[in-house]
N, CA, C and O atoms as CSV, one atom per row, in Angstrom:
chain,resi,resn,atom,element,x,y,z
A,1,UNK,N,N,31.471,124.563,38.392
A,1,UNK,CA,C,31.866,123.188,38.626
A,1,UNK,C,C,32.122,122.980,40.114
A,1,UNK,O,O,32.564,123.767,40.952
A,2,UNK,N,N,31.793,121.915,40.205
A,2,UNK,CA,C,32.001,121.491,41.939
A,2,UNK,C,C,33.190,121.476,42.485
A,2,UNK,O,O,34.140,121.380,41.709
A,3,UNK,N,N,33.380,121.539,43.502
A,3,UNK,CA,C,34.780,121.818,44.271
A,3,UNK,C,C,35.606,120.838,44.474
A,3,UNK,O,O,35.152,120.366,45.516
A,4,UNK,N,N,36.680,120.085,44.143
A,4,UNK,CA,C,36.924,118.132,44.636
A,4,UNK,C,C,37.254,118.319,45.954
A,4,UNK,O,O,37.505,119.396,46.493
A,5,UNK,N,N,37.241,116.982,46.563
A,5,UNK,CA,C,37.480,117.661,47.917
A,5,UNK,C,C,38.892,116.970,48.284
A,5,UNK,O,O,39.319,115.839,48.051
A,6,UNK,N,N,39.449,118.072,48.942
A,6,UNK,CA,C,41.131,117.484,48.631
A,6,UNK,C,C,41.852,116.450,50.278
A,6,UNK,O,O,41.582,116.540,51.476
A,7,UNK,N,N,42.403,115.938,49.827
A,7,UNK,CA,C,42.810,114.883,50.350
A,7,UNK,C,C,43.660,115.346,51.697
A,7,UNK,O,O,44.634,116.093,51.788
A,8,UNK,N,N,43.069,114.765,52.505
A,8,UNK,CA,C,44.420,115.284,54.243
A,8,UNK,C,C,45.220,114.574,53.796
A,8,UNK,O,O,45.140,113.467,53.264
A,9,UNK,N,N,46.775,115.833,54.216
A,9,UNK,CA,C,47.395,115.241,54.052
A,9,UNK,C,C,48.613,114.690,55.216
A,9,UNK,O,O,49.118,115.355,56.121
A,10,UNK,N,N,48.813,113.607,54.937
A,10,UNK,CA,C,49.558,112.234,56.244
A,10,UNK,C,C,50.915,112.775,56.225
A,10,UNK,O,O,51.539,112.714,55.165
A,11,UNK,N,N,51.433,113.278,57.225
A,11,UNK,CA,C,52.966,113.941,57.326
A,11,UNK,C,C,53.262,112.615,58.036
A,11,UNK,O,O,52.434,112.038,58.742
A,12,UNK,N,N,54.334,112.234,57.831
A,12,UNK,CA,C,55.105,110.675,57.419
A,12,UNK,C,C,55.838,110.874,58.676
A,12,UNK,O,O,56.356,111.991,58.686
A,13,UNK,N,N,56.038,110.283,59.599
A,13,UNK,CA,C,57.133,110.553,60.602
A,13,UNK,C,C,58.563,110.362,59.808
A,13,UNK,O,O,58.609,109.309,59.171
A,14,UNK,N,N,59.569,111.071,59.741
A,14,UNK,CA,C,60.631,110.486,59.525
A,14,UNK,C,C,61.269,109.891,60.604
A,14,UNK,O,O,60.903,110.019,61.772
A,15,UNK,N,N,62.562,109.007,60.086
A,15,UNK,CA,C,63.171,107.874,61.076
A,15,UNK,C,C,64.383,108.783,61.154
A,15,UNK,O,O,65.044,109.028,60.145
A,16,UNK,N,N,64.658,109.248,62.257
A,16,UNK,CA,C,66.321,109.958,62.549
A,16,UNK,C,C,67.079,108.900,63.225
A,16,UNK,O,O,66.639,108.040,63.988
A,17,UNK,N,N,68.582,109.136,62.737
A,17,UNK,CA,C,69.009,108.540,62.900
A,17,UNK,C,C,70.300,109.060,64.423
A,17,UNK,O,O,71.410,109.562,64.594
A,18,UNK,N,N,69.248,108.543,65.113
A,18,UNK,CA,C,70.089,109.296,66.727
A,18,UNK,C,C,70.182,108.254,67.881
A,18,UNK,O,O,69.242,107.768,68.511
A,19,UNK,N,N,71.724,107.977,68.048
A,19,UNK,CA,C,72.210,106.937,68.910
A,19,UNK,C,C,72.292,107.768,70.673
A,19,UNK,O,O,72.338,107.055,71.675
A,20,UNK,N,N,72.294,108.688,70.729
A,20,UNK,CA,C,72.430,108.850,72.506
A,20,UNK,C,C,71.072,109.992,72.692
A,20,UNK,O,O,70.930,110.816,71.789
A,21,UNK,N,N,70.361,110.005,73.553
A,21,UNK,CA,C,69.188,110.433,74.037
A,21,UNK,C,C,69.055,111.278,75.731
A,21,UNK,O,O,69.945,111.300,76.580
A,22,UNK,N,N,68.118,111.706,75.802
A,22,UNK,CA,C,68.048,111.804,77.441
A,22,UNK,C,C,66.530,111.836,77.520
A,22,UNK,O,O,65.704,112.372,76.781
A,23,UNK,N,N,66.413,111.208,78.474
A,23,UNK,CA,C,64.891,110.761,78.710
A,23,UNK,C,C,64.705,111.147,80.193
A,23,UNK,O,O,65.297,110.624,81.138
A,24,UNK,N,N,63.639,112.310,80.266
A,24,UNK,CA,C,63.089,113.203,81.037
A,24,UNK,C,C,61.785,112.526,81.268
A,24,UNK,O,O,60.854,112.482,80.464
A,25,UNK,N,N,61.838,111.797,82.930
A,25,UNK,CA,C,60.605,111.523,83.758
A,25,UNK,C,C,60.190,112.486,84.464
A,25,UNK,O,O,60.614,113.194,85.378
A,26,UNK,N,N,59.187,112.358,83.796
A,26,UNK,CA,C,58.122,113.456,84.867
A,26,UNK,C,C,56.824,112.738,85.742
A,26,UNK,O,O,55.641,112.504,85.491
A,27,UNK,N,N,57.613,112.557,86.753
A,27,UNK,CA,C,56.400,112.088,87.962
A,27,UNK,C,C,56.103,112.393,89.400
A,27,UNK,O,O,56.790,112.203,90.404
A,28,UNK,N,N,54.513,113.086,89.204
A,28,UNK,CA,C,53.925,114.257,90.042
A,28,UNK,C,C,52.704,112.738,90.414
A,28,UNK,O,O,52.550,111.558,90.099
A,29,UNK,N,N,52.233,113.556,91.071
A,29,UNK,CA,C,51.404,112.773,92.306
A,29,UNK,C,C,50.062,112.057,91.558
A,29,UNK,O,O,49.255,111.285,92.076
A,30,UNK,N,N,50.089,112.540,90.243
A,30,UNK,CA,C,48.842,112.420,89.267
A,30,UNK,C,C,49.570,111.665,88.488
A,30,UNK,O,O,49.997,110.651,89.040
A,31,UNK,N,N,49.739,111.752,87.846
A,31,UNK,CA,C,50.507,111.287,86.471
A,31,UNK,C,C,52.230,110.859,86.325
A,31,UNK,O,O,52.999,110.856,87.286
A,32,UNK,N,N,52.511,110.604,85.294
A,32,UNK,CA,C,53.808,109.956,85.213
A,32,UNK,C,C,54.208,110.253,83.354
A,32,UNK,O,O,53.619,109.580,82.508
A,33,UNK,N,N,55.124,111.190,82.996
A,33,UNK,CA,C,55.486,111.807,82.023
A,33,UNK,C,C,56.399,111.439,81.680
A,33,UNK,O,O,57.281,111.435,82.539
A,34,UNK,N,N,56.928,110.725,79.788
A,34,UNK,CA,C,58.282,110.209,80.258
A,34,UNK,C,C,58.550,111.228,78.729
A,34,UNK,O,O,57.461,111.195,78.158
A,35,UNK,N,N,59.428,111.991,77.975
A,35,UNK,CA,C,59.792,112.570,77.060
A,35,UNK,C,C,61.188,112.067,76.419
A,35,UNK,O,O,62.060,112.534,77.151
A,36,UNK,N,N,61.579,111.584,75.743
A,36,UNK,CA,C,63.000,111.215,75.083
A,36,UNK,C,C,63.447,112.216,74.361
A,36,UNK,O,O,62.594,112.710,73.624
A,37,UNK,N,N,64.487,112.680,74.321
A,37,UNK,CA,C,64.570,113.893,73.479
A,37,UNK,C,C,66.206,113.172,73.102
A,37,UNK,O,O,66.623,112.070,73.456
A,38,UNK,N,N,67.023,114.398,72.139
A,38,UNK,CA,C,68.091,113.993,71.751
A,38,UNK,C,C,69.253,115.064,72.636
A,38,UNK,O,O,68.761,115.561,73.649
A,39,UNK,N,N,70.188,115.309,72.449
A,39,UNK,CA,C,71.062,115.469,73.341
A,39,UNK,C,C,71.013,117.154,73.254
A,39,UNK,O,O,71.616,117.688,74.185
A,40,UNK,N,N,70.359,118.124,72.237
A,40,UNK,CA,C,69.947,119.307,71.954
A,40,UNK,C,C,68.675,120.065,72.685
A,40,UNK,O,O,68.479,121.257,72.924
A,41,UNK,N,N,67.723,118.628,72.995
A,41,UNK,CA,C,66.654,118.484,73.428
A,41,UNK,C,C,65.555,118.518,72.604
A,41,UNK,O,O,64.554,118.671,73.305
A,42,UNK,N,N,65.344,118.461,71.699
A,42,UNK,CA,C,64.375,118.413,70.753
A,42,UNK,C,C,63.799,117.050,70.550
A,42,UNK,O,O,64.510,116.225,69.977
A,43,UNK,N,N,62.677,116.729,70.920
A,43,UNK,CA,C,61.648,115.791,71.119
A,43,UNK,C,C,61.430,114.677,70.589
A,43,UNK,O,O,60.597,114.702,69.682
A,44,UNK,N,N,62.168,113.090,70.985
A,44,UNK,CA,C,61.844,112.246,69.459
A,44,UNK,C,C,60.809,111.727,69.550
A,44,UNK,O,O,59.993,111.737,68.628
A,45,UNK,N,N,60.573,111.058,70.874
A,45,UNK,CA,C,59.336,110.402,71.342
A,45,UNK,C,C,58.743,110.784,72.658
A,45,UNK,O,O,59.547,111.130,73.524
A,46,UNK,N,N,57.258,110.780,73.005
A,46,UNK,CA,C,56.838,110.871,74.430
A,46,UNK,C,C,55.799,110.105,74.443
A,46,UNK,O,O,55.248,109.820,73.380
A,47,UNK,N,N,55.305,109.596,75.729
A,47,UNK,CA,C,53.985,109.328,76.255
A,47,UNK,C,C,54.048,109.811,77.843
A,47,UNK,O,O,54.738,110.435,78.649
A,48,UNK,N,N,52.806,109.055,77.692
A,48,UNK,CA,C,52.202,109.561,79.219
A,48,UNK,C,C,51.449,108.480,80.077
A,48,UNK,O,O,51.579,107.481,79.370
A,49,UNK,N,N,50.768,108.113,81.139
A,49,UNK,CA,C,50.254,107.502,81.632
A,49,UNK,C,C,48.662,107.523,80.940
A,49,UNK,O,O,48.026,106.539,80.560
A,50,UNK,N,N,48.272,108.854,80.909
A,50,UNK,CA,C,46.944,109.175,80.489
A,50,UNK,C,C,46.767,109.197,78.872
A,50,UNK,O,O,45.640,108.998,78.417
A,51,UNK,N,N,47.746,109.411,78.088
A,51,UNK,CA,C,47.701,109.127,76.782
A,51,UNK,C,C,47.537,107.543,76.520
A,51,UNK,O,O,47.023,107.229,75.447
A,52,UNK,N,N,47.945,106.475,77.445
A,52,UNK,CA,C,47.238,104.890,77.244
A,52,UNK,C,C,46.296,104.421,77.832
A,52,UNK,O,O,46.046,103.280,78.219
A,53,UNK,N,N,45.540,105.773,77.910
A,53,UNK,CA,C,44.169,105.066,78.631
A,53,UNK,C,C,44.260,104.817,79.943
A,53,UNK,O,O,43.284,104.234,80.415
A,54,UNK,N,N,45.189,105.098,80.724
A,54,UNK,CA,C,44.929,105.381,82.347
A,54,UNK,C,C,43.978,106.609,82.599
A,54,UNK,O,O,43.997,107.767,82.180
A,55,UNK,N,N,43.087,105.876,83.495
A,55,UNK,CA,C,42.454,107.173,84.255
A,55,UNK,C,C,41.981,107.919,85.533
A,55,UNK,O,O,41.031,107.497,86.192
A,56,UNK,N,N,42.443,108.670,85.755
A,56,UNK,CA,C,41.854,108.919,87.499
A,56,UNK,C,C,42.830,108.396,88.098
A,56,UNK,O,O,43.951,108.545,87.612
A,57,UNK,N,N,42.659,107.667,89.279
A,57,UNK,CA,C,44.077,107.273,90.049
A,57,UNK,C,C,44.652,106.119,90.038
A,57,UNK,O,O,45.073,105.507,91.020
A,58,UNK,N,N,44.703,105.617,88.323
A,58,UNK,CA,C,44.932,104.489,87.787
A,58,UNK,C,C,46.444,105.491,87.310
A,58,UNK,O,O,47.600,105.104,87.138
A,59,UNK,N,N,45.994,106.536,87.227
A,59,UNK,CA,C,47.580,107.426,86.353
A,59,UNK,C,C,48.582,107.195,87.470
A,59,UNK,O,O,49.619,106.683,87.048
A,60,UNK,N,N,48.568,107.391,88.558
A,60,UNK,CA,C,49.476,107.434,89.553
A,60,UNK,C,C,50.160,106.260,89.783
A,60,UNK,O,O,51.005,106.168,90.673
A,61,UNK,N,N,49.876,105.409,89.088
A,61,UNK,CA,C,50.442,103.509,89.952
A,61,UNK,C,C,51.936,103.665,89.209
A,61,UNK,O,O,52.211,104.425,88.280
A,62,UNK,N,N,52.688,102.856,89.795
A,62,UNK,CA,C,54.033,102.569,89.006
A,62,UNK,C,C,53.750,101.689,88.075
A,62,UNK,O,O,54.586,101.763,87.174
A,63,UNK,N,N,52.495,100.432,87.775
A,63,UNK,CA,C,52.429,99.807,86.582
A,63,UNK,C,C,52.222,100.958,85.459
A,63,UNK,O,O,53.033,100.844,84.540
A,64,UNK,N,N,51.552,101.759,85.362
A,64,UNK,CA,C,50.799,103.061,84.406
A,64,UNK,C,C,52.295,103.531,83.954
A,64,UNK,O,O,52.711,103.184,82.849
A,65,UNK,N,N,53.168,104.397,84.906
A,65,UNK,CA,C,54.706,104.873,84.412
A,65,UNK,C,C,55.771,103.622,83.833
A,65,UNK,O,O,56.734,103.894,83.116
A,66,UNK,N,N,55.544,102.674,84.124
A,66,UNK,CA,C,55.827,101.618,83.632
A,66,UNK,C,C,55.163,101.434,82.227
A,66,UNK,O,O,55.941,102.063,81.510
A,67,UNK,N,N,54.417,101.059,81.608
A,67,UNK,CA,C,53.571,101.279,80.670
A,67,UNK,C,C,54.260,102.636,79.517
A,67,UNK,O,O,54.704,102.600,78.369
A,68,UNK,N,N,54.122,103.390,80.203
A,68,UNK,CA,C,54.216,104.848,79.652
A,68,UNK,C,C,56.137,104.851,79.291
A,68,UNK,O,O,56.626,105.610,78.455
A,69,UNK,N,N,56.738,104.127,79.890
A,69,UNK,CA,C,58.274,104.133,79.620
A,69,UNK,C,C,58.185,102.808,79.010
A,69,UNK,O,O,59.366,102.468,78.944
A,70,UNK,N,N,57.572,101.983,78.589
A,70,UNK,CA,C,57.785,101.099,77.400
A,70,UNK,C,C,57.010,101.748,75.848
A,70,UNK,O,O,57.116,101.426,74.665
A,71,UNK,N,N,56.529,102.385,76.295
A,71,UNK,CA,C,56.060,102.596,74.933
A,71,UNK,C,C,56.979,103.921,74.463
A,71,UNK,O,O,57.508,103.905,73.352
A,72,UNK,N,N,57.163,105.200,75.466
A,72,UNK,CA,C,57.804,106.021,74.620
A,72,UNK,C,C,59.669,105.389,74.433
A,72,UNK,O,O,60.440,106.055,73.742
A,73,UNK,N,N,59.967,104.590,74.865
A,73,UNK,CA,C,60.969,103.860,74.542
A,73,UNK,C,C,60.703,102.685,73.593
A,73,UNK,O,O,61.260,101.597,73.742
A,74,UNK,N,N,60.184,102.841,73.010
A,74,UNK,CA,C,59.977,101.547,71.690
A,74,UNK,C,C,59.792,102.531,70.839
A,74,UNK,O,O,60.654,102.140,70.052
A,75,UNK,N,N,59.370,103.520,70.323
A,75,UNK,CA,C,58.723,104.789,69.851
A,75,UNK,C,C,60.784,105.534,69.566
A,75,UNK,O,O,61.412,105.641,68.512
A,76,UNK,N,N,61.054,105.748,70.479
A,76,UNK,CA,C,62.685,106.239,70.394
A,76,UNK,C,C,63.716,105.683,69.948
A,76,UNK,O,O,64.675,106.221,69.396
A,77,UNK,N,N,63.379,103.539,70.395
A,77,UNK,CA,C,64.298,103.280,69.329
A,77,UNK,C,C,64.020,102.462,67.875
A,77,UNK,O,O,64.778,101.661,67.328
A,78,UNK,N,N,62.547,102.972,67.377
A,78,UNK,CA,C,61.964,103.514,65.913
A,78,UNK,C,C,63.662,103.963,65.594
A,78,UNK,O,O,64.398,103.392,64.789
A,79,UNK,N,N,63.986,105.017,66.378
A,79,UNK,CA,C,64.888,106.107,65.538
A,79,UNK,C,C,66.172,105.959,65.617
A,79,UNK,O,O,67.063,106.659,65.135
A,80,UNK,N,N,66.262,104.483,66.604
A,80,UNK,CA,C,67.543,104.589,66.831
A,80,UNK,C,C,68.544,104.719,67.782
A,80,UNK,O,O,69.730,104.404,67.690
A,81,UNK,N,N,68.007,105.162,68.602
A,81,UNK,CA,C,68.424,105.294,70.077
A,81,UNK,C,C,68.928,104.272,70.565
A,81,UNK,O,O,68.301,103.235,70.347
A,82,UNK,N,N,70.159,104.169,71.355
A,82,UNK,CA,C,70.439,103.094,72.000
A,82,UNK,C,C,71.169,102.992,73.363
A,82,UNK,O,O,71.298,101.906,73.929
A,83,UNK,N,N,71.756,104.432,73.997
A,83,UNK,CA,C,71.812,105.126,74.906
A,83,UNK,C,C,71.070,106.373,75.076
A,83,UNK,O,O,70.683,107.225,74.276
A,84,UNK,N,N,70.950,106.199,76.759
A,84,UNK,CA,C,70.080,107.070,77.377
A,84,UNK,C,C,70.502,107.744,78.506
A,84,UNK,O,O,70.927,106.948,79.345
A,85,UNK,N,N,70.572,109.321,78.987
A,85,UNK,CA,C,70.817,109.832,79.731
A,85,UNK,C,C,69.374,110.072,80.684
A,85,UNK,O,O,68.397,110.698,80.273
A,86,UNK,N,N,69.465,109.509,81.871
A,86,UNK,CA,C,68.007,109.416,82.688
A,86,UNK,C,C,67.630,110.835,83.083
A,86,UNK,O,O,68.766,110.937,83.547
A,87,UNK,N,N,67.147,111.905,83.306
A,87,UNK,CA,C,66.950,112.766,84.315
A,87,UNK,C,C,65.420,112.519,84.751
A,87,UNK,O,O,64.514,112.475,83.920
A,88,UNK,N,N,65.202,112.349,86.260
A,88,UNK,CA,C,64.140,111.824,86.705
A,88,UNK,C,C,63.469,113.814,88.149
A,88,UNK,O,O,63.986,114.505,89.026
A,89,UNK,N,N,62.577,113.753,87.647
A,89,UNK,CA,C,62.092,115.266,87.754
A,89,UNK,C,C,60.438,114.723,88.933
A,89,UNK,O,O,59.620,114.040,88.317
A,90,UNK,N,N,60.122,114.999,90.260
A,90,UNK,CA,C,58.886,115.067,90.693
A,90,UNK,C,C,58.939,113.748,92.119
A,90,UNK,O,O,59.742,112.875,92.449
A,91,UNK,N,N,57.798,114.169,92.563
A,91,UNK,CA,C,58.104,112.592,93.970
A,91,UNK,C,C,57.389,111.809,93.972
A,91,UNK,O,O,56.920,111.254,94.965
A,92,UNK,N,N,57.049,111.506,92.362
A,92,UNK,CA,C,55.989,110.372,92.429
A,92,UNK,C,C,55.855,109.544,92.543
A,92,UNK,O,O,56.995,109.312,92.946
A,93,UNK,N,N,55.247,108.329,92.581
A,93,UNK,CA,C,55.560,106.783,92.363
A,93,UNK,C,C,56.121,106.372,91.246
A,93,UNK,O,O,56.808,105.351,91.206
A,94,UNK,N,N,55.881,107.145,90.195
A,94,UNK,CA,C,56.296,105.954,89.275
A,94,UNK,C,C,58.041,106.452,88.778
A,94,UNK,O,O,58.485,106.559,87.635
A,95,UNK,N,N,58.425,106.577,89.498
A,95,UNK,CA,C,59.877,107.205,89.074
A,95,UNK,C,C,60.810,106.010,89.141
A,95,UNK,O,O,61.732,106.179,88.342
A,96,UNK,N,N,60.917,104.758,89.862
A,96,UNK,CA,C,61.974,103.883,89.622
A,96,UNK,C,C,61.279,102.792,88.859
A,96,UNK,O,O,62.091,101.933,88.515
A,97,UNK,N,N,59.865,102.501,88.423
A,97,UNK,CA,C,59.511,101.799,87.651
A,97,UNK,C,C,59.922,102.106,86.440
A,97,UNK,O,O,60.312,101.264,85.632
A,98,UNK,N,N,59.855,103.567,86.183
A,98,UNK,CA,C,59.860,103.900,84.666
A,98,UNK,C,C,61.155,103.464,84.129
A,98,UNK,O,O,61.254,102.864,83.059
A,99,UNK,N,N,62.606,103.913,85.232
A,99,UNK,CA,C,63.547,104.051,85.022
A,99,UNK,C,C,63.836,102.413,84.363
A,99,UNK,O,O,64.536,102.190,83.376
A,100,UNK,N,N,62.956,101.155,85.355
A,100,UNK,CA,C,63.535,100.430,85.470
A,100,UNK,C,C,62.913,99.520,83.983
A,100,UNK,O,O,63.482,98.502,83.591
A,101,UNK,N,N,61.657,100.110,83.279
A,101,UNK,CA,C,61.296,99.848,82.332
A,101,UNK,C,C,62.118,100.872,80.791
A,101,UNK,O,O,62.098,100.507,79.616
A,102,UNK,N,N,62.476,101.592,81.101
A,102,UNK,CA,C,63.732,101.909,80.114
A,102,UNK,C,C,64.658,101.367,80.170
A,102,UNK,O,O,65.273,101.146,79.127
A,103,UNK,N,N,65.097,100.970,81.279
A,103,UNK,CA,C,66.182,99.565,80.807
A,103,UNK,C,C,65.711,98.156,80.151
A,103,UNK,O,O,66.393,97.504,79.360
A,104,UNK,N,N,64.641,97.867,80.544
A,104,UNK,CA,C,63.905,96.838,79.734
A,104,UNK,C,C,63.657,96.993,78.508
A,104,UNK,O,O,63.500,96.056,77.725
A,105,UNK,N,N,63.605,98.041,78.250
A,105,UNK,CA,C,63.441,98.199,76.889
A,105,UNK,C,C,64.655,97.731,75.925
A,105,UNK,O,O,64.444,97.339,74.777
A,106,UNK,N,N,65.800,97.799,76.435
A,106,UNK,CA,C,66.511,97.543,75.963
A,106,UNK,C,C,68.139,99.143,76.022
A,106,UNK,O,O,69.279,98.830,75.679
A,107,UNK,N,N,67.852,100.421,76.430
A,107,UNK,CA,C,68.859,101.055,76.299
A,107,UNK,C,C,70.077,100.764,77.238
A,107,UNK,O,O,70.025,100.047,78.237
A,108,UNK,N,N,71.020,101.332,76.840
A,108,UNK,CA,C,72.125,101.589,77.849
A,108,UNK,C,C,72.009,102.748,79.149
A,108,UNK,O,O,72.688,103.749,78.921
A,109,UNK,N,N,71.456,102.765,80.124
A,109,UNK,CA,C,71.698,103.893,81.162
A,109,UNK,C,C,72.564,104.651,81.547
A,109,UNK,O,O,72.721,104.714,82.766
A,110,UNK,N,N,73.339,105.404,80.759
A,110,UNK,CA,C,74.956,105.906,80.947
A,110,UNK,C,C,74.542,106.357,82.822
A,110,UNK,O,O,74.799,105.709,83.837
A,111,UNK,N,N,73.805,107.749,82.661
A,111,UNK,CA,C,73.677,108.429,84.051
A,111,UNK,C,C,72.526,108.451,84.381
A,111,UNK,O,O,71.720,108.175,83.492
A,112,UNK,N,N,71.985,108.778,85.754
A,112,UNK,CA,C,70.707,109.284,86.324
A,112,UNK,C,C,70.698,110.295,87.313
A,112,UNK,O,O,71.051,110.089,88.474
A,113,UNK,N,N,70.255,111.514,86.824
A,113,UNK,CA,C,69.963,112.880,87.590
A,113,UNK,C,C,69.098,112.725,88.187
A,113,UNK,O,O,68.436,111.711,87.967
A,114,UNK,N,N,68.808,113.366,88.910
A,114,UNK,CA,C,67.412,114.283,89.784
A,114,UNK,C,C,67.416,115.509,89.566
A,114,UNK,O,O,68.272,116.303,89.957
A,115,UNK,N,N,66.503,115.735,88.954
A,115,UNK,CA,C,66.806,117.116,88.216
A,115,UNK,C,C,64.761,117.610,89.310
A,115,UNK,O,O,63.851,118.122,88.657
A,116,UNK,N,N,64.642,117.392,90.338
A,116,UNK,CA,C,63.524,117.684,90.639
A,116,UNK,C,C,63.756,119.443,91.895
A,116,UNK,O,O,64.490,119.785,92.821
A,117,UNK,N,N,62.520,120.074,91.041
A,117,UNK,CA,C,63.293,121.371,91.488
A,117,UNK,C,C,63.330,121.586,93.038
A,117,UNK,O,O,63.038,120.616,93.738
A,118,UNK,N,N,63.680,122.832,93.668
A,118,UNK,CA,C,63.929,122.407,95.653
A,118,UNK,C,C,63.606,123.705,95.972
A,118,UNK,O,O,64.523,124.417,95.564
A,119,UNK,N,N,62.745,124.361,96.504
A,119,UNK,CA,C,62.211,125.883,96.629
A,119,UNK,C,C,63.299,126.107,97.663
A,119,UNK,O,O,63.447,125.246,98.530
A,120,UNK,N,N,64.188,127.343,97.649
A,120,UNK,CA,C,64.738,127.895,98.709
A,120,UNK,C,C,63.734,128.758,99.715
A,120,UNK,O,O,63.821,129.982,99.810
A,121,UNK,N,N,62.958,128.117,100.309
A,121,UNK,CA,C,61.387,128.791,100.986
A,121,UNK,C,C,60.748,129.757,100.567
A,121,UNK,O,O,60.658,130.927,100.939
A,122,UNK,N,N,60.058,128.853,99.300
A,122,UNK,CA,C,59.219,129.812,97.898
A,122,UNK,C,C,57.836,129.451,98.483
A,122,UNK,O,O,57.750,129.402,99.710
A,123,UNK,N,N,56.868,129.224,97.816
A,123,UNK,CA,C,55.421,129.150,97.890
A,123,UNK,C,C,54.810,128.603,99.251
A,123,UNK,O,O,55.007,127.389,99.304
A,124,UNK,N,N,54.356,128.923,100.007
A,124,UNK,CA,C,53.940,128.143,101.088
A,124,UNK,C,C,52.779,126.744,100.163
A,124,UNK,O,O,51.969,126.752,99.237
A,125,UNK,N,N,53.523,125.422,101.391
A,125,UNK,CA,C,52.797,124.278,100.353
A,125,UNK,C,C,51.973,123.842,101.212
A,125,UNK,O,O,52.109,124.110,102.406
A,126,UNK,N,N,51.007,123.114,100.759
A,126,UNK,CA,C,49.787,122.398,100.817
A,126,UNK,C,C,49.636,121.741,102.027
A,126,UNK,O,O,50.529,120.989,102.418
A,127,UNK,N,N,48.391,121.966,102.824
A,127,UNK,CA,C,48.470,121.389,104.078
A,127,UNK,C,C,48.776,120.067,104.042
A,127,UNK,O,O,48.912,119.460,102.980
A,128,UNK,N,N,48.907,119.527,105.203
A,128,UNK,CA,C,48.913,118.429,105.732
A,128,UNK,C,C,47.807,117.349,105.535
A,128,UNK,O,O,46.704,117.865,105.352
A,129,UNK,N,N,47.808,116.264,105.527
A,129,UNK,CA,C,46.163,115.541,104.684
A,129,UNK,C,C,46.498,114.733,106.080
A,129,UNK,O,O,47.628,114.340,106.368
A,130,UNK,N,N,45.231,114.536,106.967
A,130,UNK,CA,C,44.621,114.081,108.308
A,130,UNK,C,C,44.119,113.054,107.672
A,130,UNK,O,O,43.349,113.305,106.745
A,131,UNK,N,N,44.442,111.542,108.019
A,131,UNK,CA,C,44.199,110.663,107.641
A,131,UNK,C,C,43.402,109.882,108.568
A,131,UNK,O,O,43.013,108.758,108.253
């Protein structure tokens, strides 16, 4: 007898129910990363610049991290969220857009870190760009 062919199966997001957050920007010279996690750190929502269809050096604009912090903040408060601890990580452009589109979204901003790391004269970096 023939084989049926069995059905994929749709894992359901569940809705948690989590009122304070910290939302980790990540913005590097390419892209613009925004992650919401809960106060343990475990992941509720993320996007990215390049996950909405930015591409090339469309990722880098502050509209794109802008973009990318309304959506994984609509996505976070799915669950509930309604305060947010900022930590903002990289020297990119889109770092005070994002911030300033997570407040649009609607959370509370308790704090904002810089959590961007600082080499005590580690890697020699990247020349100089002659313009």
């Amino acid at each position: 007898m023939a084989k049926q062919p069995t059905q994929a199966r749709v894992r359901r997001r569940e809705r948690k129910n989590i009122t304070n957050g910290i939302a980790h920007v990540n913005s590097t010279f390419n892209n613009t990363m925004i992650t919401i996690s809960d106060v343990q750190g475990n992941t509720i929502a993320w996007s990215s610049a390049g996950t909405l269809g930015f591409k090339g050096s469309r990722k880098s604009t502050p509209f794109a991290a802008q973009m990318a912090a309304e959506d994984a903040g609509k996505k976070a408060a799915e669950h509930g969220v309604k305060s947010i601890d900022v930590e903002v990580r990289g020297p990119g452009s889109g770092r005070e857009s994002a911030l300033r589109a997570l407040q649009s979204v609607g959370f509370s901003v308790t704090s904002i870190r810089d959590v961007t790391p600082i080499p005590h004269n580690g890697c020699r970096p990247r020349k100089r760009r002659r313009v």
